[in-house]
N, C-alpha and C positions, 0 to 999 in steps of 0.2 A: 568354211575351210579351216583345217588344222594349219597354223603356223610353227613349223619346226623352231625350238630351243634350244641353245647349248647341248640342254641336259638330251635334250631326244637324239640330238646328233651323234651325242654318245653312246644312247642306245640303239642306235641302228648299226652303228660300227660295231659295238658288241655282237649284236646278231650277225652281221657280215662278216667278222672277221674271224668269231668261234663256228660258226656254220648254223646254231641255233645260239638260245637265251633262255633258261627256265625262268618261270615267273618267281620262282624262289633265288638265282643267284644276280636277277634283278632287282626283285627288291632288298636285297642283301647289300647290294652294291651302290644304288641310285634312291634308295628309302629307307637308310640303315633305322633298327631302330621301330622303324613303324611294324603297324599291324598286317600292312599290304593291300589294304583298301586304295588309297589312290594311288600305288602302284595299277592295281588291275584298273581304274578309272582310266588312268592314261593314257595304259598301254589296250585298251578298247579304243581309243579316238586314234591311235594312231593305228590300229587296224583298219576303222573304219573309212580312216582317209585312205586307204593303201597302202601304205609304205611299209606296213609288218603284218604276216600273214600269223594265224594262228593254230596251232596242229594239238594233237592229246597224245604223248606218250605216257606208258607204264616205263619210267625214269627210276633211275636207283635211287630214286630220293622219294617219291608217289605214285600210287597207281594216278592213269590219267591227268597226269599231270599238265596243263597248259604250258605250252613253251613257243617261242615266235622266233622266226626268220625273218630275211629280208626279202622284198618284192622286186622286180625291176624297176618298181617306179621309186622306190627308196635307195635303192644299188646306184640309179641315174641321181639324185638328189646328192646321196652322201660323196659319189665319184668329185661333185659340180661342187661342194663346199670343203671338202678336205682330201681331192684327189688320190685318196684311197685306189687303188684298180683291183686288185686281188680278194674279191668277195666270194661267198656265197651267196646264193640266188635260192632259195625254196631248203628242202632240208639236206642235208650230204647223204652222201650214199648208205644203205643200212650198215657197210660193215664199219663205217666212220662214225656214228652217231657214240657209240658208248666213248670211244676215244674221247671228242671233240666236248661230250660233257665230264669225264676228267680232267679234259684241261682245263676247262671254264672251273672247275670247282677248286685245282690248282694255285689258278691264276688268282683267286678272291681271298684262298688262305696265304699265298706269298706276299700279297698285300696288303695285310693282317697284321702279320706277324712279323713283317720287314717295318711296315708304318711303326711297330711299335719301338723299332729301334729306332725311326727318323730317318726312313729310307722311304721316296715315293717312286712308285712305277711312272717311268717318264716316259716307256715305248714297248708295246707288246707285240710282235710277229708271229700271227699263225702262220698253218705249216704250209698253207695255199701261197700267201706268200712269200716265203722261206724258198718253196719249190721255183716262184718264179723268180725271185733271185736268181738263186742255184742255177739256173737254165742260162738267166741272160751272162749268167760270169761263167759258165761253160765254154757260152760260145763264143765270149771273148777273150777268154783264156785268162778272166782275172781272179778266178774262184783261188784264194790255195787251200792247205789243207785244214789250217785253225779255222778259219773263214765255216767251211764246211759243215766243222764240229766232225770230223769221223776220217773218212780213208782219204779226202781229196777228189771235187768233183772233174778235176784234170783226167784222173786215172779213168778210161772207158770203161774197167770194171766197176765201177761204181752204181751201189745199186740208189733207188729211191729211199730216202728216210736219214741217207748219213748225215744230214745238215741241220736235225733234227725234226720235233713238233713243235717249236715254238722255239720263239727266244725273249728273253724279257732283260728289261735295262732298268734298273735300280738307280736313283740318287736319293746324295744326301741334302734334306732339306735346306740348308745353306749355300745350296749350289756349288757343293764342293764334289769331292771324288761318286766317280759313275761305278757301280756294277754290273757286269753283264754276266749273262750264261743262257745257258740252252735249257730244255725240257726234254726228257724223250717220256710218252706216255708210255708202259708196260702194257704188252699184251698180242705183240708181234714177233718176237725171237723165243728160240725152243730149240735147247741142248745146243748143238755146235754153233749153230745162229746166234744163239744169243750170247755164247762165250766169244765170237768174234767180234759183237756188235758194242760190248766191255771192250772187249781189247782196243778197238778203235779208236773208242770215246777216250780212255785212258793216255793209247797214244798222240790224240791229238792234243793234250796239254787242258783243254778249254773247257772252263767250270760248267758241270753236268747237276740238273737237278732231274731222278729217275724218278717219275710217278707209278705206284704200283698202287695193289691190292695188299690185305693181310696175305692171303694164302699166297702168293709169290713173296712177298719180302722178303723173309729165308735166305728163300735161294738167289733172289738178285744180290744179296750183300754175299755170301757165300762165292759168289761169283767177281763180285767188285772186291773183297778180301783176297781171294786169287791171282790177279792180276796187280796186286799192291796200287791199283788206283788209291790217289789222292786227292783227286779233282771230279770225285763222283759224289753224290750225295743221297741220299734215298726219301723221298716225302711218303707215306703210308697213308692213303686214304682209307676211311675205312667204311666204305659202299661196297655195295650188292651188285655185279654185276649180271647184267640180263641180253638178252638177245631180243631183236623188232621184228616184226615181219608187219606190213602194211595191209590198212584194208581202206580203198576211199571208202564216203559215202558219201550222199548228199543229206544234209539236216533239215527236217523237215518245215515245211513253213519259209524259209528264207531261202532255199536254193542255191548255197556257196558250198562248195566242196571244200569237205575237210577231212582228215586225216586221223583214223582212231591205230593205235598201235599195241597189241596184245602180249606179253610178255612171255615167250614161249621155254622160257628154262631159266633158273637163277642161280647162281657160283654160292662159292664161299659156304 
């Protein structure tokens, strides 16, 4: 029997709580440095025990790329050691997948490049949980509208997404002063949408980090220049984005269903 580790606790939380984990922004994160060999070693035993299933996407980063989720019986573990509740279970929905590996790849460069000021990520909130906030301070009427990040979840006009994709909390390694702010990943507003979806963010006061593409960048600062935001920021990855469409199979000789994912158009 695999004995869970600190370190695996962490990697299942990663999977549960960006919705997958590529083999590359885990090894990146939890085996800086190495070659990736017992990256993949580990992260087979913890397949093999259950707790992370493993899928093949065509990922802006590899074709067939190996990347892992969380199972139910990891989802039940990680809930029982760090009462996590807002997971993913198996992979997100196809039109969530490119998002949620934005944010994962995000989240690794904010951590980077903040550590190298002497800032650690002390608390990261995907957007699963962000929603189920959002929901329980609805209906208790304590969401307001900074809280949010955008129009205020009081207002019944309020659509999904104003509270953002994430939110992440920065300190300073002295345990001195916190940063916080949002993420909104790019790739959901167009024309009037997304000059509303600025204005929002703008009006709500509360430091914005906008994940984009090259071929949008442009036009999101174009846009945030507009609206004289000062509390918006722009991070520019620079991946290829693609579209999934799923095919199971079963592999032959061992009989587990797994998931090959074919890349049916690519951006940029």
């Amino acid at each position: 029997a695999v004995k869970l580790t600190g370190r695996d606790l962490d990697i299942l939380q990663m999977a549960g709580m960006d919705g997958l984990a590529t083999l590359a922004c885990l090894n990146e994160k939890f085996w800086p440095g190495q070659s990736g060999k017992k990256c993949r070693e580990r992260l087979g035993q913890l397949v093999r025990a259950g707790w992370l299933e493993r899928h093949y996407l065509d990922t802006v980063f590899s074709r067939g790329e190996p990347v892992f989720t969380l199972t139910h019986l990891g989802a039940r573990e990680l809930k029982k050691a760090t009462g996590h509740q807002a997971l993913f279970v198996g992979l997100p929905a196809r039109g969530e997948i490119h998002q949620q590996l934005l944010a994962q790849r995000a989240r690794l460069r904010l951590e980077k490049e903040l550590g190298a000021r002497g800032l650690v990520l002390v608390e990261w909130t995907g957007e699963r949980a962000l929603r189920s906030e959002a929901y329980r301070g609805r209906l208790s009427g304590r969401v307001d509208k900074k809280q949010a990040g955008g129009a205020g979840l009081n207002n019944t006009r309020t659509a999904p997404g104003e509270w953002g994709d994430a939110k992440a909390i920065f300190q300073d390694r002295t345990g001195g002063q916190s940063y916080s702010f949002n993420l909104e990943i790019d790739g959901q507003y167009w024309g009037r949408m997304l000059r509303e979806k600025i204005e929002g963010l703008a009006e709500s006061g509360h430091p914005v980090v906008w994940v984009t593409l090259p071929s949008r960048a442009g036009r999101i600062r174009a846009e945030i220049m507009r609206t004289g935001a000062n509390n918006i920021q722009v991070m520019v990855l620079a991946l290829k984005t693609c579209q999934y469409h799923r095919k199971s199979y079963h592999k032959q000789g061992k009989g587990r269903q797994m998931n090959e994912y074919r890349r049916r158009s690519v951006g940029n």
